[in-house]
N, C-alpha and C positions, 0 to 999 in steps of 0.2 A: 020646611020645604028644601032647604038648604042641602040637610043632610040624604034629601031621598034624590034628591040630585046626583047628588054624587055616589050614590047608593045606587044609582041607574048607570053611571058612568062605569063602573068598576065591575057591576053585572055584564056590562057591554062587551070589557077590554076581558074580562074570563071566558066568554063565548068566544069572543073573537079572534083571541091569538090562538086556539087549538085547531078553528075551522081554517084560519089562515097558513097555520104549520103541516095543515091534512093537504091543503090545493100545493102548499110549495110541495109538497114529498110528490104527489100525483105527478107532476107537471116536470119535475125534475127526475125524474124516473123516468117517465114515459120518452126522456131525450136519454137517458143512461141505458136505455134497453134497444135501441137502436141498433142495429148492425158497424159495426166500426169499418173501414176499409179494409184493414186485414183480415178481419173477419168476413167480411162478405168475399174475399179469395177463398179464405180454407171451406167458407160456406158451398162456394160452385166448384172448388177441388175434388169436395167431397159425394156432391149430390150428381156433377156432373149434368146432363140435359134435366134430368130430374127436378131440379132444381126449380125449374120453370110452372107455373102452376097455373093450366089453363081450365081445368074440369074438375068436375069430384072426382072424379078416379083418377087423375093426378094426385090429391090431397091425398087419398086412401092409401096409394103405391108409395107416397112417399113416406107417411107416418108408418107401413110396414118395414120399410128399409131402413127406418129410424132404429125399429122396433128390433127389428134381425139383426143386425149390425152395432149397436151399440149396448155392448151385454151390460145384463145388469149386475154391477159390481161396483165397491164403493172407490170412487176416485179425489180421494184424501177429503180436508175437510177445511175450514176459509170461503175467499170470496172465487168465485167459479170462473172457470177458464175456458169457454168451448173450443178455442184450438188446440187445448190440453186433449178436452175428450173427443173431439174429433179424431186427434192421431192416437191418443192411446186405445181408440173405442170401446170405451166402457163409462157406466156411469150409473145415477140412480133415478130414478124418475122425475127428480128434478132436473137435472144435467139434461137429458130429452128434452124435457118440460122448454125449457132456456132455449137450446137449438131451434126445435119447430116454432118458439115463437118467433126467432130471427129470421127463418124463414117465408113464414107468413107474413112478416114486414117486409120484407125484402120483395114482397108481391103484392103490397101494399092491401095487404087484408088484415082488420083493424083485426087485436086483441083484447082481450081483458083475461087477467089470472086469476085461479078458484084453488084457493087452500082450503083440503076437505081434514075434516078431525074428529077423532071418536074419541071416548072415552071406554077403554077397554073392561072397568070396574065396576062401570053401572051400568044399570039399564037403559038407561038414556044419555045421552051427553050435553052438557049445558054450555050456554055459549060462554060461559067466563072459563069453563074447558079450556079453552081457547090459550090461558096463560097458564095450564098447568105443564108440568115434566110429565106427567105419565099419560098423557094421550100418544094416538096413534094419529100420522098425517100422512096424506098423498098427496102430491103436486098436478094439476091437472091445469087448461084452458081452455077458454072459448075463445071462437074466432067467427067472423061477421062471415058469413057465406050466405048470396043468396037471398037478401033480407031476411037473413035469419040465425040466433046463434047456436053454433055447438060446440059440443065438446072434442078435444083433443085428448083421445085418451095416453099414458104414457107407459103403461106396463105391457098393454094386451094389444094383439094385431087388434085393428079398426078392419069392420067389412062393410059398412055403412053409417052413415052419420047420425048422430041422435043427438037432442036436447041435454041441459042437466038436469031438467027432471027425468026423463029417460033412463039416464046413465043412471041415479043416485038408485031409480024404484027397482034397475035390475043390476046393482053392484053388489059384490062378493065379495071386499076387501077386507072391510069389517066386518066383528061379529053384532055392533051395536049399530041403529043408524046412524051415520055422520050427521054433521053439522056444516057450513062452509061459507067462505067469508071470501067473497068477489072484491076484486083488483087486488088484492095480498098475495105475493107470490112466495113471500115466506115471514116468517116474524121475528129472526135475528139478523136481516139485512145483510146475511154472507153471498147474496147473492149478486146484487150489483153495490159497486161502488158509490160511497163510502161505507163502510160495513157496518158503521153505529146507526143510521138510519133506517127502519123498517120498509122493506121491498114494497110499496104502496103502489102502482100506476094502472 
């Protein structure tokens, strides 16, 4: 009896420090991705009244001007700076990705991040994909509109809003179906600080 005691105890303490290290990362994230004070200046520097987000055709106009305006080109590589790519304007679909979410906090419209992943050598992609070097990834999010979510797309003008089932049944990026893993906004944590942590909120 002894031993299954303690055999339930340690089954316990294995479950429970990973679901416990999964809520710290979520919860500590979710405050790292917050707009900083200098950041929300270069944010309204940039977007100017724009910035403001009353309609959907606000959100549209402004993820265009995300879209026009910050070319896509690679701006080095580490933990991410948007008042780097705001003034150098350029960047990768993650660097967008990062803006518009600061954005939409700053309008207090909840997010959640969507890493999408193929696997370019099969025909399918499997979710342990997920850890491999040779897949292919987009950065993408959703955002609470509306009672309802959608996608932020980060390469292509947006002309109306869609789901991510929507996005995924009419996307072009891949040649295989993706796969994608909700609130991951990347899986080497270069994107918010500290960088050894995985971007989880």
């Amino acid at each position: 009896m002894e031993v299954y005691k303690k055999g339930i105890k340690i089954f316990g303490v294995v479950i429970f420090l990973p679901v416990a290290f999964l809520a710290f990362l979520f919860i500590f994230n979710k405050y790292q991705v917050k707009p900083t004070e200098q950041e929300t200046i270069e944010l309204k520097r940039f977007y100017k009244s724009a910035i403001n987000i009353k309609t959907t055709e606000d959100i549209i106009y402004l993820q265009n001007y995300t879209i026009s305006t910050i070319s896509h080109k690679s701006n080095g590589i580490g933990e991410r700076s948007i008042i780097k790519i705001l003034n150098d304007k350029y960047g990768y679909c993650f660097d967008r990705s990062l803006i518009l979410q600061k954005v939409m906090l700053l309008n207090g419209i909840e997010i959640r991040p969507v890493l999408l992943f193929s696997n370019p050598f099969n025909e399918k992609t499997a979710i342990l994909d997920l850890f491999s070097k040779n897949i292919q990834t987009h950065n993408i999010f959703e955002f609470y509109w509306k009672d309802k979510w959608y996608v932020m797309r980060t390469n292509q003008h947006m002309y109306y809003l869609v789901t991510l089932n929507e996005y995924l049944t009419n996307q072009d990026l891949f040649k295989t179906e993706p796969r994608y893993v909700r609130y991951l906004n990347n899986r080497n944590g270069r994107f918010l600080s500290p960088s050894w942590i995985p971007d989880i909120y």
